[in-house]
C-alpha positions in Angstrom: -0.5 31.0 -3.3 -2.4 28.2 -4.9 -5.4 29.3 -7.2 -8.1 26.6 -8.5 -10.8 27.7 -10.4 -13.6 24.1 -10.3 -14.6 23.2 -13.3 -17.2 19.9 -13.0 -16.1 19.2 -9.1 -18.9 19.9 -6.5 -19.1 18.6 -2.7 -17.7 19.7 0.3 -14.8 22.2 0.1 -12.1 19.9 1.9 -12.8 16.9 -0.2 -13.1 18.8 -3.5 -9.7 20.0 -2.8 -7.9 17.2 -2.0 -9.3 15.5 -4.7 -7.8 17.8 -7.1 -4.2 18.0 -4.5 -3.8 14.6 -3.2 -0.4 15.4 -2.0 -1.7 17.2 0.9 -3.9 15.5 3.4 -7.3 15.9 3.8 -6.1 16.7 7.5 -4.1 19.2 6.7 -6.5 20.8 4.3 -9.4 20.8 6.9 -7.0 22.8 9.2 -6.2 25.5 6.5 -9.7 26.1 6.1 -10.7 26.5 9.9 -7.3 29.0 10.0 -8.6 30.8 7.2 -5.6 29.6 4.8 -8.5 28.6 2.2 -10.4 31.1 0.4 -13.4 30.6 -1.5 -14.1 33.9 -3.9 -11.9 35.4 -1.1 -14.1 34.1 1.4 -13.7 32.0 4.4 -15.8 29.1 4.7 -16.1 26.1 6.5 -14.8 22.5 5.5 -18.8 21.8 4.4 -19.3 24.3 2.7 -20.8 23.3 -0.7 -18.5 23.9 -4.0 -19.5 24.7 -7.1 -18.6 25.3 -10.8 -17.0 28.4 -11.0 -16.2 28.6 -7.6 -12.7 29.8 -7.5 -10.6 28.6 -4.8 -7.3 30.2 -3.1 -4.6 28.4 -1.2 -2.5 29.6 1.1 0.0 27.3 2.4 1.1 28.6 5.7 4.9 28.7 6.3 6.0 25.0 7.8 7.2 25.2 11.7 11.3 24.1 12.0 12.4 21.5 13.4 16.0 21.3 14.6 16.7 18.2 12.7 20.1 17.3 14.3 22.4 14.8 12.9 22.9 11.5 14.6 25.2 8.8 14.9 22.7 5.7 14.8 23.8 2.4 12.7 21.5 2.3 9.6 20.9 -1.0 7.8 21.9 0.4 4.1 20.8 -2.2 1.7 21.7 -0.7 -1.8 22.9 3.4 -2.1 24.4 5.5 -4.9 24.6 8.9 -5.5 20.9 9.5 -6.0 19.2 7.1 -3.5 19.4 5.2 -0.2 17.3 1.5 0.3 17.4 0.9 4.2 15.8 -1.5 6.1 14.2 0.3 8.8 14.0 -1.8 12.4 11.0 -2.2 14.2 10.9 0.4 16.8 12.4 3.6 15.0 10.3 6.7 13.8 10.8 7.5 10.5 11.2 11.8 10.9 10.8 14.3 13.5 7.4 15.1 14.6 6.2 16.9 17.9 6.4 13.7 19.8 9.8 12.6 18.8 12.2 15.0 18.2 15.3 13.0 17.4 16.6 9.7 17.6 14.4 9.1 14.4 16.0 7.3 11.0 16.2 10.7 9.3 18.5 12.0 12.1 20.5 8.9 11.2 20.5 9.6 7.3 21.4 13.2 7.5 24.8 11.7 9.3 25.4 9.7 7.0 24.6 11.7 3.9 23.2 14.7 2.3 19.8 14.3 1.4 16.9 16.4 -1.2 15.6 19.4 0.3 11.7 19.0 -1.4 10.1 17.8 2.2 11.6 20.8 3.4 13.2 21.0 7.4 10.3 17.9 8.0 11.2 14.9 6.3 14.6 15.3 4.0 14.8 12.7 1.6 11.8 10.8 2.5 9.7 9.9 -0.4 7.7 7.3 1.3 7.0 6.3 4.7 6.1 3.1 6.8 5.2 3.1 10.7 7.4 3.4 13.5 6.3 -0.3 14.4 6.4 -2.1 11.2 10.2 -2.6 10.1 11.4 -3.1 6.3 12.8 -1.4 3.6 12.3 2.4 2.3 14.0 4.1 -0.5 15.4 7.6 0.6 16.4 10.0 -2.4 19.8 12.0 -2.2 19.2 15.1 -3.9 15.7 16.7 -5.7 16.1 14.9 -9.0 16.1 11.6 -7.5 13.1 12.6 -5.0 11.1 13.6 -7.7 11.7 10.7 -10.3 11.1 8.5 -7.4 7.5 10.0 -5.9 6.1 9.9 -9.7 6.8 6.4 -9.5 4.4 6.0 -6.7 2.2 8.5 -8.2 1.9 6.3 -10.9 1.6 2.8 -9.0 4.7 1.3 -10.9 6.4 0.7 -7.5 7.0 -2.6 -6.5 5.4 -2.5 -2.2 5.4 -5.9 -0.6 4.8 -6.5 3.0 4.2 -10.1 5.4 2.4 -9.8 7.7 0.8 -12.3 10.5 -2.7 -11.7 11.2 -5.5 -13.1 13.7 -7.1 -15.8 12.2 -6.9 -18.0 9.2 -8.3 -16.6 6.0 -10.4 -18.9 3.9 -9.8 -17.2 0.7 -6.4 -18.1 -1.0 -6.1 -14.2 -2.2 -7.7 -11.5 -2.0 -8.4 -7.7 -3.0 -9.5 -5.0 -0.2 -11.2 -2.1 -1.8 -12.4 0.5 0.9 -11.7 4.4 1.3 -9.5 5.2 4.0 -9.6 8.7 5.7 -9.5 9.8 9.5 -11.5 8.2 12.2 -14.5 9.8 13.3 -14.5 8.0 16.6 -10.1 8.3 17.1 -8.3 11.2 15.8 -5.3 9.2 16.3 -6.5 6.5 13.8 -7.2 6.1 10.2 -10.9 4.1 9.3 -12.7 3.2 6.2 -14.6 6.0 5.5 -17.3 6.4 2.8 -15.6 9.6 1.8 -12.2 8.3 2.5 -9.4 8.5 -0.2 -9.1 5.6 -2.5 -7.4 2.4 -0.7 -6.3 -0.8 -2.6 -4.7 -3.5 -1.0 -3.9 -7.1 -2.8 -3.2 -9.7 -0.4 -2.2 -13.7 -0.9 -2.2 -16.4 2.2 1.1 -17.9 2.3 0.2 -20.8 5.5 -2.8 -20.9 8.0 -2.1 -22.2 11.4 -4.7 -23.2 13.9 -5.7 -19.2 15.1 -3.7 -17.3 12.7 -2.6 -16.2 9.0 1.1 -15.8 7.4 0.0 -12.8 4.2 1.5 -11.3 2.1 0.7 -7.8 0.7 0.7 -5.6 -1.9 0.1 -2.3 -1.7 -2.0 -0.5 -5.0 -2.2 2.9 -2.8 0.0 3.5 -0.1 -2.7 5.4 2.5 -1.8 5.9 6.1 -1.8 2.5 8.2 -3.4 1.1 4.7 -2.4 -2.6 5.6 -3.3 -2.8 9.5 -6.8 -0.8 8.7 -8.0 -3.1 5.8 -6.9 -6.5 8.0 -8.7 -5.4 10.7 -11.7 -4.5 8.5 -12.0 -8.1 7.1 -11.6 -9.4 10.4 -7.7 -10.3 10.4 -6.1 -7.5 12.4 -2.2 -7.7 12.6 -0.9 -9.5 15.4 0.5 -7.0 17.8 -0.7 -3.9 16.3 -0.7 -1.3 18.8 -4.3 0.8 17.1 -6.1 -2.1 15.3 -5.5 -4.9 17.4 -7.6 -7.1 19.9 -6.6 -7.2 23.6 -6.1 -10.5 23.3 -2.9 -10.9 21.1 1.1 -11.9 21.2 2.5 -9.2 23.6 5.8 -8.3 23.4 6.8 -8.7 20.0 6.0 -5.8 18.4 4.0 -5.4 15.6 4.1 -8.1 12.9 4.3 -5.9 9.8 7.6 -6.4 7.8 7.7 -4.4 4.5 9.5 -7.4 2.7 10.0 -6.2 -0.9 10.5 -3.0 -2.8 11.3 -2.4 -6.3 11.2 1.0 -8.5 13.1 2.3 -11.6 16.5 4.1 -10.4 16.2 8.1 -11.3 18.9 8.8 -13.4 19.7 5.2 -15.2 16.1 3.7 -15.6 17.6 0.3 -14.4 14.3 -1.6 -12.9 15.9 -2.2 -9.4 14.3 -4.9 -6.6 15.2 -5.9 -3.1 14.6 -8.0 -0.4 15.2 -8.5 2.8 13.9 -11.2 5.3 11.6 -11.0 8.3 13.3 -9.8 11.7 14.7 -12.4 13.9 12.0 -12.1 16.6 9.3 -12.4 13.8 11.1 -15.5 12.5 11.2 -17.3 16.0 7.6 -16.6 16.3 6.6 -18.0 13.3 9.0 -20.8 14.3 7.1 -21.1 17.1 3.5 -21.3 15.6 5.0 -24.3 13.3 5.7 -26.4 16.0 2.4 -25.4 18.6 -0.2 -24.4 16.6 -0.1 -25.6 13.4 -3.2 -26.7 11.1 
């Protein structure tokens, strides 16, 4: 159990809470709290309810549901691995862990074939330190055993990762570069999407135009926070939604090519040797004819 006694914080008891444990969702939290997993002066009280100083809050983190994670030969992409950490390049298409709606088949059941992995995500998501979506592909760093996991998610605690991502959007951008500053949190209209919200989490996003064509725009991305669908939510709130995005999209985009979200670069100090590691791999083939494409047909 969890014990937080607010000092200076006031607002609503799911925000003031995450807040002070952004490691758990605001999601998650609000869940706790209807289930009575959240105490307030060993009270339950609803996600509104109105903290105070003094207040002193109890947490209860309910016991996580197994999943039988079962090892699976699939090929992996494995750009760089030691004894503390994978880098793969994830392909369009593949889940990242188990979840209700896809049980196997995901790129953890690949890793745990090939390889032990740290035990801090629990039976959920081994290893994983970092996630991107099942339809944007790229590269992830995976950590091997608890040290590395730890070392590794204090880097992106602290923003010294290196996160870049291209990405092909609906129309061209007039700006050269650009920073996207707006709170992300769950949609009030779409559980199953994320929205900026004005009591949203904290969402940076630097973006530079690399080529406009005639109805598009070839970005790339760097991400300051690393939010749930952070990119696709902040393009379509500027008006450039991802091409092919599933959630964000318009009807009217290229079908049949997946999402155009590639996470391009990745960089971070390794755990044990402090060597300032940085890799790269290139846009899928099916991106690249596309783009290939756009050259030669719609071109500014």
């Amino acid at each position: 159990m969890t014990e937080l006694v607010i000092q200076n914080e006031t607002g609503r008891l799911d925000k003031v809470v995450s807040q002070l444990m952004p490691e758990i969702s605001r999601s998650k939290l609000q869940h706790w709290i209807k289930s009575g997993d959240v105490l307030v002066n060993g009270k339950m009280e609803k996600s509104k309810y109105d903290v105070q100083p003094g207040d002193k809050i109890s947490l209860i983190e309910p016991d996580p549901v197994a999943l039988d994670l079962v090892p699976q030969d699939i090929p992996l992409d494995i750009v760089y691995e030691d004894d503390d950490v994978i880098v793969v390049n994830k392909p369009q298409g593949m889940v990242v862990h188990p979840s209700p709606g896809h049980p196997d088949g995901t790129l953890v059941n690949a890793l745990l074939f090939h390889s032990p992995l740290s035990t801090i995500n629990g039976a959920f998501r081994p290893g994983i330190v970092h996630r991107i979506d099942k339809d944007t592909s790229g590269l992830l760093m995976v950590a091997k055993n608890d040290k590395a996991h730890q070392s590794l998610a204090a880097q992106l605690k602290a923003k010294t990762n290196v996160r870049e991502y291209i990405a092909l959007v609906h129309q061209p951008i007039k700006e050269e570069s650009g920073i996207i500053k707006a709170p992300l949190g769950r949609s009030p209209r779409d559980r199953m999407k994320q929205a900026v919200v004005e009591d949203g989490r904290p969402a940076v996003t630097h973006f530079k135009v690399e080529k406009n064509y005639e109805n598009y725009s070839l970005i790339k991305c760097q991400l300051e926070t690393g939010r749930t669908h952070q990119i696709r939510v902040h393009m379509q709130y500027i008006g450039h939604p991802v091409v092919g995005d599933p959630l964000y999209g318009p009807r009217k985009t290229i079908k049949g090519r997946g999402q155009f979200l590639h996470a391009a670069k990745l960089g971070f100090k390794h755990p044990t040797t402090g060597e300032e590691l940085i890799f790269e791999v290139p846009i899928p083939p099916i991106f690249k004819s596309t783009l290939d494409y756009l050259d030669k047909t719609n071109s500014i």
